[in-house]
mmCIF file of the N, C-alpha and C atoms, coordinates in Angstrom:
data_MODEL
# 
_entry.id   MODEL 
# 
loop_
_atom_site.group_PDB 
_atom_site.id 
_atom_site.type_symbol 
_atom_site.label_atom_id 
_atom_site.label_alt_id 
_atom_site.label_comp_id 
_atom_site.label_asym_id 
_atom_site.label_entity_id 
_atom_site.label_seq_id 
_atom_site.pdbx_PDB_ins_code 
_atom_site.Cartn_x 
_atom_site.Cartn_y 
_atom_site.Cartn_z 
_atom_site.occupancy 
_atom_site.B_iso_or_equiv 
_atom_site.pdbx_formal_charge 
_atom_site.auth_seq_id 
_atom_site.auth_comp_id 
_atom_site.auth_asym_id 
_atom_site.auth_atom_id 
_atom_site.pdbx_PDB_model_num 
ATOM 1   N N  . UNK A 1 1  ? 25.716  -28.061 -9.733  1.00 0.00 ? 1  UNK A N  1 
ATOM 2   C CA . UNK A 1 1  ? 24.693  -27.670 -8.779  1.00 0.00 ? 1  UNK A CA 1 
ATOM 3   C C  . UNK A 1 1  ? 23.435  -27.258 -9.537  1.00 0.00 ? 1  UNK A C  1 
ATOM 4   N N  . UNK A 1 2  ? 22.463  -27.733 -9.296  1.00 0.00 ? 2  UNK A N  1 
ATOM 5   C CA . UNK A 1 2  ? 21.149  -27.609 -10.245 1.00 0.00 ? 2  UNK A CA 1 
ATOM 6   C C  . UNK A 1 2  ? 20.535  -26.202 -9.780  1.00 0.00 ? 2  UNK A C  1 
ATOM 7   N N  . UNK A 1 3  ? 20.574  -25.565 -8.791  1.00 0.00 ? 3  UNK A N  1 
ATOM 8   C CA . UNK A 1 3  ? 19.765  -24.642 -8.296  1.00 0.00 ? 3  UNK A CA 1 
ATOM 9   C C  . UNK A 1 3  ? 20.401  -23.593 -9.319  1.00 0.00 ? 3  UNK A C  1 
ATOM 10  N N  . UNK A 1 4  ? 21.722  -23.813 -9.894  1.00 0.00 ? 4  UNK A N  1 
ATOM 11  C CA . UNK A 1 4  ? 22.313  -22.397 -10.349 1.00 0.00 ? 4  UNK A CA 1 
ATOM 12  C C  . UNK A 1 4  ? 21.923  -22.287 -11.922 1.00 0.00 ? 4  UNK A C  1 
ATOM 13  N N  . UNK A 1 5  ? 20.960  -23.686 -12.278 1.00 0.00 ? 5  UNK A N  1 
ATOM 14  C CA . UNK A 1 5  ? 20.033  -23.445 -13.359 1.00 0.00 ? 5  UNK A CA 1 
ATOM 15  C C  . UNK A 1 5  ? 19.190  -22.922 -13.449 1.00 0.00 ? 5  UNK A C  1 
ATOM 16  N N  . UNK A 1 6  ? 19.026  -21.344 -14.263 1.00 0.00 ? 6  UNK A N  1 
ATOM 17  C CA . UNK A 1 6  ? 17.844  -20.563 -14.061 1.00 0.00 ? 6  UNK A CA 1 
ATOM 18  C C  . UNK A 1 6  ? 16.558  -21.267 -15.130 1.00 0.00 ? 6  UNK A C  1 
ATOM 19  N N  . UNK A 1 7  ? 16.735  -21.613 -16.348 1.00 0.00 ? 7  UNK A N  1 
ATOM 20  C CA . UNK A 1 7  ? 15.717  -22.222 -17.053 1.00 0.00 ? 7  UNK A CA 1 
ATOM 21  C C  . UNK A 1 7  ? 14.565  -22.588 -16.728 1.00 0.00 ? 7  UNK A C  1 
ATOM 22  N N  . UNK A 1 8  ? 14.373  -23.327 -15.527 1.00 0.00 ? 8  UNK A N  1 
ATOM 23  C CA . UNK A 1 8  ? 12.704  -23.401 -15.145 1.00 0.00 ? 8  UNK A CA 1 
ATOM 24  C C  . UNK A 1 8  ? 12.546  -21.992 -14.480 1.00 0.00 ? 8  UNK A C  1 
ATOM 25  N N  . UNK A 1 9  ? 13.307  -21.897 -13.461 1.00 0.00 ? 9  UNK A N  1 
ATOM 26  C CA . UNK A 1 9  ? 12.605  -20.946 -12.323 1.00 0.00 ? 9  UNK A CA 1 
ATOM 27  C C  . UNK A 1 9  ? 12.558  -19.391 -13.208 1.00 0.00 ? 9  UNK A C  1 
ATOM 28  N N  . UNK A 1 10 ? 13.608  -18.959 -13.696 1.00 0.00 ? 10 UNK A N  1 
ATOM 29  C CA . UNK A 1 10 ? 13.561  -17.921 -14.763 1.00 0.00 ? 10 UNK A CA 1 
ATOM 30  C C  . UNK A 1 10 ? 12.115  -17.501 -15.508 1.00 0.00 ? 10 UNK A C  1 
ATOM 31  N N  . UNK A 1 11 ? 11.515  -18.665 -16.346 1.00 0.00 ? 11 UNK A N  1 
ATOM 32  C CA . UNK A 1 11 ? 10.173  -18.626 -16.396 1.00 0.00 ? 11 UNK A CA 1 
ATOM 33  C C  . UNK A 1 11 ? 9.069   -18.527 -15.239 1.00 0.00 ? 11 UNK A C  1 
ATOM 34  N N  . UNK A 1 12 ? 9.409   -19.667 -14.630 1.00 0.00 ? 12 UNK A N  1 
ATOM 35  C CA . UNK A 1 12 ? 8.519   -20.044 -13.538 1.00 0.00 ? 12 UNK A CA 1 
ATOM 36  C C  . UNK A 1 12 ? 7.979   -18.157 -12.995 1.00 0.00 ? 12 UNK A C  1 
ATOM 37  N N  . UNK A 1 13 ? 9.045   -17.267 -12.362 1.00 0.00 ? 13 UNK A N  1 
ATOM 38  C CA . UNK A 1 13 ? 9.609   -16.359 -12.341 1.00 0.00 ? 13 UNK A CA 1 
ATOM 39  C C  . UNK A 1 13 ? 8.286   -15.212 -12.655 1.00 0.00 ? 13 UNK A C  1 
ATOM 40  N N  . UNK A 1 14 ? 9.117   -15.492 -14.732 1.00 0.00 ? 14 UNK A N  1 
ATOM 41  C CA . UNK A 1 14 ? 8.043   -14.043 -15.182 1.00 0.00 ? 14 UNK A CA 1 
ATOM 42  C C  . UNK A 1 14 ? 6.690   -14.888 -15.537 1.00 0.00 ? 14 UNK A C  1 
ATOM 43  N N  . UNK A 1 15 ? 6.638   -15.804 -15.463 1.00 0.00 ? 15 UNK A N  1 
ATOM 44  C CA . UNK A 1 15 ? 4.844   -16.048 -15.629 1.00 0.00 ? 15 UNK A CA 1 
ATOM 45  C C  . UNK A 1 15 ? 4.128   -15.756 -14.423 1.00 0.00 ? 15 UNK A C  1 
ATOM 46  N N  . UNK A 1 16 ? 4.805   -15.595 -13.338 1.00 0.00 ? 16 UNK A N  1 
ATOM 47  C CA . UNK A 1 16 ? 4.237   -15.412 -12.268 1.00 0.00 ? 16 UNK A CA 1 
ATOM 48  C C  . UNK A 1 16 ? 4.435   -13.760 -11.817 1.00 0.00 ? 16 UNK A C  1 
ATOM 49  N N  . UNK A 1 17 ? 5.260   -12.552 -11.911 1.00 0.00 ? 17 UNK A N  1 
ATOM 50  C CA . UNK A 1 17 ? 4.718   -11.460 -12.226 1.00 0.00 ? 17 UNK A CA 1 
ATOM 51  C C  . UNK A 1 17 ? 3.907   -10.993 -12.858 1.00 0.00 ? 17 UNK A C  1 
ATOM 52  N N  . UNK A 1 18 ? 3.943   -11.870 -14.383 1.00 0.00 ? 18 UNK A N  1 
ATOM 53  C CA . UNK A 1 18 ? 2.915   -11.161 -15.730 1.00 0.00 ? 18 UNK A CA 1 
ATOM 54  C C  . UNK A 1 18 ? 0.931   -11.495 -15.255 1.00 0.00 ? 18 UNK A C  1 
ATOM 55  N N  . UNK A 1 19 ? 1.298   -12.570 -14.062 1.00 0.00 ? 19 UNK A N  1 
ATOM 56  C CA . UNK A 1 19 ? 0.439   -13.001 -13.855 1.00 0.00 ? 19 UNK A CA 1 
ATOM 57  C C  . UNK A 1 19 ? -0.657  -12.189 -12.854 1.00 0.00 ? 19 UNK A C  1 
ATOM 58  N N  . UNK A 1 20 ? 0.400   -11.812 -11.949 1.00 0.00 ? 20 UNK A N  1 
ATOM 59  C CA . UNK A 1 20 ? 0.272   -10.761 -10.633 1.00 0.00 ? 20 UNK A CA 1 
ATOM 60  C C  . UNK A 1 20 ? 0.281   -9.157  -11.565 1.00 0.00 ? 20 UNK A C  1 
ATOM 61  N N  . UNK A 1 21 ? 0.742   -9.123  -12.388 1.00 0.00 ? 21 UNK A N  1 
ATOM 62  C CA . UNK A 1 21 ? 0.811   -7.879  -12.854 1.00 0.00 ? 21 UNK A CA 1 
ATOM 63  C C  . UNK A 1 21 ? -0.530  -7.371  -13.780 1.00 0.00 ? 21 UNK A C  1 
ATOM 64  N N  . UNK A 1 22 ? -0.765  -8.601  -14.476 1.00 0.00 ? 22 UNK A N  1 
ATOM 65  C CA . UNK A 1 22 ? -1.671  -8.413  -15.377 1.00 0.00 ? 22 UNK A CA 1 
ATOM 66  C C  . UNK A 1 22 ? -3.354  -8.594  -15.038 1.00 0.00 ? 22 UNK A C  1 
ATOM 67  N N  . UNK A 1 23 ? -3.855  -9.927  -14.139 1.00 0.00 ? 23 UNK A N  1 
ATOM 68  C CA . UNK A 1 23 ? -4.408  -9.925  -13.659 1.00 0.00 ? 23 UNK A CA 1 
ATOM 69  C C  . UNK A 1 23 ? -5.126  -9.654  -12.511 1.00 0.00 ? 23 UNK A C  1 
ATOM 70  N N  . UNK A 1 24 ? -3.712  -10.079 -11.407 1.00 0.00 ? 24 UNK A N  1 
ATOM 71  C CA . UNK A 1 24 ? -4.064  -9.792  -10.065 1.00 0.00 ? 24 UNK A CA 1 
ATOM 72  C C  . UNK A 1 24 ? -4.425  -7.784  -9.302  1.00 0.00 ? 24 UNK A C  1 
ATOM 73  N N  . UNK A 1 25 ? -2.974  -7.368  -9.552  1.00 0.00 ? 25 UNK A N  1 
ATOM 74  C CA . UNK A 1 25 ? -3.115  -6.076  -9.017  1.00 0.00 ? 25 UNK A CA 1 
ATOM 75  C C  . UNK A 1 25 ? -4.722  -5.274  -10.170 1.00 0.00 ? 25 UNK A C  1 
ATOM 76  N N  . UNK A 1 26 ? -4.900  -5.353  -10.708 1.00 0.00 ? 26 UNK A N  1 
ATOM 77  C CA . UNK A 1 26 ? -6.387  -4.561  -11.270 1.00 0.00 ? 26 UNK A CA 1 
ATOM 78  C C  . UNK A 1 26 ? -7.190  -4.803  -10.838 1.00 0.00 ? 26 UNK A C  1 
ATOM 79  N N  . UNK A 1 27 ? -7.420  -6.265  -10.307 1.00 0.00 ? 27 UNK A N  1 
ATOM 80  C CA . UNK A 1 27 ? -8.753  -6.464  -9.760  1.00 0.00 ? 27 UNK A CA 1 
ATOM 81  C C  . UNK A 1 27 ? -8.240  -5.921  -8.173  1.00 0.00 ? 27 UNK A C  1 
ATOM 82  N N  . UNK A 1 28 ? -7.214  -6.085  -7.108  1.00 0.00 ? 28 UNK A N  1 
ATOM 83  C CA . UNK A 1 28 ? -6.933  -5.172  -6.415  1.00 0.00 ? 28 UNK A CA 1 
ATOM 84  C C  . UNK A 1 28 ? -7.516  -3.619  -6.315  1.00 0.00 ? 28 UNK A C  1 
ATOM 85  N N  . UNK A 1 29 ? -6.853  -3.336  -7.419  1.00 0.00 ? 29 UNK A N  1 
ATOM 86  C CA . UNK A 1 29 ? -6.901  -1.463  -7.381  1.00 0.00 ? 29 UNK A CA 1 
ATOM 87  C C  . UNK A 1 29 ? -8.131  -1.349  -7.687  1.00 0.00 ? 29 UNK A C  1 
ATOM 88  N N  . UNK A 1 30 ? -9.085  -2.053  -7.965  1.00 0.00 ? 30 UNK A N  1 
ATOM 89  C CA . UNK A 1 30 ? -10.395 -1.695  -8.328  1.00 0.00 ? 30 UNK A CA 1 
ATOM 90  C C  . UNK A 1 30 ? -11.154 -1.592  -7.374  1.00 0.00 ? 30 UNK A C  1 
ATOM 91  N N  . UNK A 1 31 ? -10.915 -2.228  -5.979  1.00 0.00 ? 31 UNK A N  1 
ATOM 92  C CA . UNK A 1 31 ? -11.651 -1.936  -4.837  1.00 0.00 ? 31 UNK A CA 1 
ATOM 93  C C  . UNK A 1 31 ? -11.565 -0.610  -3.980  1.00 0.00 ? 31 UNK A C  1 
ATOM 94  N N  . UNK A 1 32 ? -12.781 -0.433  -3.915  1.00 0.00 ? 32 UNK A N  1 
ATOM 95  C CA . UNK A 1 32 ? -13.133 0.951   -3.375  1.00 0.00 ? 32 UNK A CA 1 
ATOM 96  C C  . UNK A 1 32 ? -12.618 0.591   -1.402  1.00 0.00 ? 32 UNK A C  1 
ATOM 97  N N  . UNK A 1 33 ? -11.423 1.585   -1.092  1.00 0.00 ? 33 UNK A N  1 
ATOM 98  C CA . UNK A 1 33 ? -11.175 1.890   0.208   1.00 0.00 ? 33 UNK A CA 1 
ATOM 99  C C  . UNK A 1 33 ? -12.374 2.182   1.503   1.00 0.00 ? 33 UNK A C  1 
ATOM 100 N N  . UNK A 1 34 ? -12.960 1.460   2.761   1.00 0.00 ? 34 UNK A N  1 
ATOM 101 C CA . UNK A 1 34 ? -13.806 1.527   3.380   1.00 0.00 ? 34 UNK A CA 1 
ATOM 102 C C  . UNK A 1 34 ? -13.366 3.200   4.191   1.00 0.00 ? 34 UNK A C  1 
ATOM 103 N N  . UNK A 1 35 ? -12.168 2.978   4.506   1.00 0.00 ? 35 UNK A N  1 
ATOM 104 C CA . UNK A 1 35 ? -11.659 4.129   5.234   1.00 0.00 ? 35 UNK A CA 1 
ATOM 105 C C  . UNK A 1 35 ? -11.108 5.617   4.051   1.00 0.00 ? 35 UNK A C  1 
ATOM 106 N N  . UNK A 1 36 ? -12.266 6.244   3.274   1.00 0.00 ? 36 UNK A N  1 
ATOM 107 C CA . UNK A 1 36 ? -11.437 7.100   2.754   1.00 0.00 ? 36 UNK A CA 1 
ATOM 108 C C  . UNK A 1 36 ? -11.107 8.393   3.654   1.00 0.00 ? 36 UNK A C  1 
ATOM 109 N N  . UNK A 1 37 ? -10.116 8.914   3.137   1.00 0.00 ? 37 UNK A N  1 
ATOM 110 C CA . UNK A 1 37 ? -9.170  10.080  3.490   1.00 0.00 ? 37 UNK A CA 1 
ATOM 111 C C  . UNK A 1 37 ? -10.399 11.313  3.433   1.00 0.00 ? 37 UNK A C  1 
ATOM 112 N N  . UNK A 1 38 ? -10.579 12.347  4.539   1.00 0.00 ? 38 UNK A N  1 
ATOM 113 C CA . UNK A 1 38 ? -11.283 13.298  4.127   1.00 0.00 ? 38 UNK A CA 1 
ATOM 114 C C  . UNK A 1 38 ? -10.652 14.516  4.190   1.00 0.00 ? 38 UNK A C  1 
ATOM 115 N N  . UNK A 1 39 ? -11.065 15.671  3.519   1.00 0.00 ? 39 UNK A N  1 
ATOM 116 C CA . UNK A 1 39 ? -10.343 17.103  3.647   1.00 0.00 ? 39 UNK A CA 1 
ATOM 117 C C  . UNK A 1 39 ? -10.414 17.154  5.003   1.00 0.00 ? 39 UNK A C  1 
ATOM 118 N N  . UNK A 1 40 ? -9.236  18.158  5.904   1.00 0.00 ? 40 UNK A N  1 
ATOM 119 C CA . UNK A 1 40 ? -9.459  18.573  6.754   1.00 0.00 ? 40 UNK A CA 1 
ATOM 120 C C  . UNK A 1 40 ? -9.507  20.335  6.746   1.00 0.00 ? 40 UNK A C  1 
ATOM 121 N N  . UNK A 1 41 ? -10.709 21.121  6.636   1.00 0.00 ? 41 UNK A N  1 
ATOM 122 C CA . UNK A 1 41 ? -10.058 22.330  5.867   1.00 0.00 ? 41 UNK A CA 1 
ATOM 123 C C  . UNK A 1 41 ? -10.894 23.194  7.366   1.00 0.00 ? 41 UNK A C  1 
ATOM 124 N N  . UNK A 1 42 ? -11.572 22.667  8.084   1.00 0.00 ? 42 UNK A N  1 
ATOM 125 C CA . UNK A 1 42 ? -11.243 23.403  9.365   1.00 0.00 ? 42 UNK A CA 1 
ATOM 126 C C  . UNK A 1 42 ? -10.244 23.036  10.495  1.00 0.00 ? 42 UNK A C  1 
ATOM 127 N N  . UNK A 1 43 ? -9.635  23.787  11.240  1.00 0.00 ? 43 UNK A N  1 
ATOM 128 C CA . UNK A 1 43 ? -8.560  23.906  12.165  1.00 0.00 ? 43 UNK A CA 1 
ATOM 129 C C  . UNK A 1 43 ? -9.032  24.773  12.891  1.00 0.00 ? 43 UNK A C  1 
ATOM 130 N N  . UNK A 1 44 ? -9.183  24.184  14.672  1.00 0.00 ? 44 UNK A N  1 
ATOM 131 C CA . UNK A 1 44 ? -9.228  25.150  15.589  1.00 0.00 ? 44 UNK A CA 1 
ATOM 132 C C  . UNK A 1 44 ? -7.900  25.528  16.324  1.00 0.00 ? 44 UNK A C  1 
ATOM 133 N N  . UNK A 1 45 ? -7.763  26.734  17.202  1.00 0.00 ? 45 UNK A N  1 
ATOM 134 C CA . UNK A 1 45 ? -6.845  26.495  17.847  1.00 0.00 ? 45 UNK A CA 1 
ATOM 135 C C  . UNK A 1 45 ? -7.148  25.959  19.006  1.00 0.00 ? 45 UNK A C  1 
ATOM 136 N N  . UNK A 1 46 ? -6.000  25.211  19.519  1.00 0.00 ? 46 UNK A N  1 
ATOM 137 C CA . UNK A 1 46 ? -5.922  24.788  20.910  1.00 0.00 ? 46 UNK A CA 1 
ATOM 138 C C  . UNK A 1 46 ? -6.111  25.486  22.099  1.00 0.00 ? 46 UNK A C  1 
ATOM 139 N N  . UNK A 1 47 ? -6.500  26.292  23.161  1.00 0.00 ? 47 UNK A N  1 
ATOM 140 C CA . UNK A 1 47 ? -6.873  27.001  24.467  1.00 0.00 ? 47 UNK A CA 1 
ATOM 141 C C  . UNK A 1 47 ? -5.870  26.662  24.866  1.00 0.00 ? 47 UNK A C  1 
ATOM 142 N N  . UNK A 1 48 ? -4.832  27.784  25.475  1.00 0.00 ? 48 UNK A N  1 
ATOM 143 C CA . UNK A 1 48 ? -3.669  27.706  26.343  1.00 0.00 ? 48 UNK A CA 1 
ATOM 144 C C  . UNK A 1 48 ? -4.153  27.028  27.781  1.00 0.00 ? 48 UNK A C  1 
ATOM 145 N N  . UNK A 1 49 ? -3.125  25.697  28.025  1.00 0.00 ? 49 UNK A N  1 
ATOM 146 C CA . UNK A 1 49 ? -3.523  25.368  29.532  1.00 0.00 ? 49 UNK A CA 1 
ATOM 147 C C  . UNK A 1 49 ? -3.627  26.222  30.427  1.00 0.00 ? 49 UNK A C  1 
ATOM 148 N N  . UNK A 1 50 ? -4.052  26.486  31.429  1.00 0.00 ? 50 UNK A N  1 
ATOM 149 C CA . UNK A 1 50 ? -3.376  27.154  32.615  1.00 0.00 ? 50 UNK A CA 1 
ATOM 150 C C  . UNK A 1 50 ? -3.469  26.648  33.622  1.00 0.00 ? 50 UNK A C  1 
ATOM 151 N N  . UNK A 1 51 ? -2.032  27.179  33.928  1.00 0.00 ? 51 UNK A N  1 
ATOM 152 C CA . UNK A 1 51 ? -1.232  26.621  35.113  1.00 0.00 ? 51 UNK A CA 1 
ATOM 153 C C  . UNK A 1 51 ? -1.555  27.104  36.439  1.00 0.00 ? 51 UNK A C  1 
ATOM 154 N N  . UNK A 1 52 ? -1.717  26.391  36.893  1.00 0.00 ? 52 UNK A N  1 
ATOM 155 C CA . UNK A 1 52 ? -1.837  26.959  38.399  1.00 0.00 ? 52 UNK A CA 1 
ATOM 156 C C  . UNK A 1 52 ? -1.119  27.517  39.003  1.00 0.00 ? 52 UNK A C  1 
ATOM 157 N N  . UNK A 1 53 ? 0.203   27.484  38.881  1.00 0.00 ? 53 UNK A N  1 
ATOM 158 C CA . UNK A 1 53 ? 1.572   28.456  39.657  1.00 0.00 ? 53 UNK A CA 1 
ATOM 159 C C  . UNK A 1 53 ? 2.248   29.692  39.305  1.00 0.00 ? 53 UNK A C  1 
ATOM 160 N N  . UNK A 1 54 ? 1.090   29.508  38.171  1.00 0.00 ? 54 UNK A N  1 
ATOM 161 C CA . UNK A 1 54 ? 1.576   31.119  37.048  1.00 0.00 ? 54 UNK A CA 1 
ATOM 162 C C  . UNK A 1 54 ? 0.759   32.063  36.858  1.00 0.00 ? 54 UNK A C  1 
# 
């Protein structure tokens, strides 16, 4: 059964992580996020509903 020959795909394989690893994800991580995260360091409290039957 030929598929259970790893020899090409084995390579095929790590040239194609080293490839994604080395090149691809950096130029990735290098882009600046449109949506950044901001402090949230005020907090109000919420106003108790009130109920009408109480």
């Amino acid at each position: 059964m030929p598929q259970l020959n790893p020899n090409p795909w084995f390579t095929i394989m790590l040239l194609t992580w080293f490839t994604f690893s080395l090149l691809i994800q950096p130029k990735l991580l290098s882009f600046t996020s449109t949506n950044s995260p901001t402090d949230k360091t005020t907090t109000t409290k919420p106003t108790p509903w009130t109920w009408p039957w109480t």
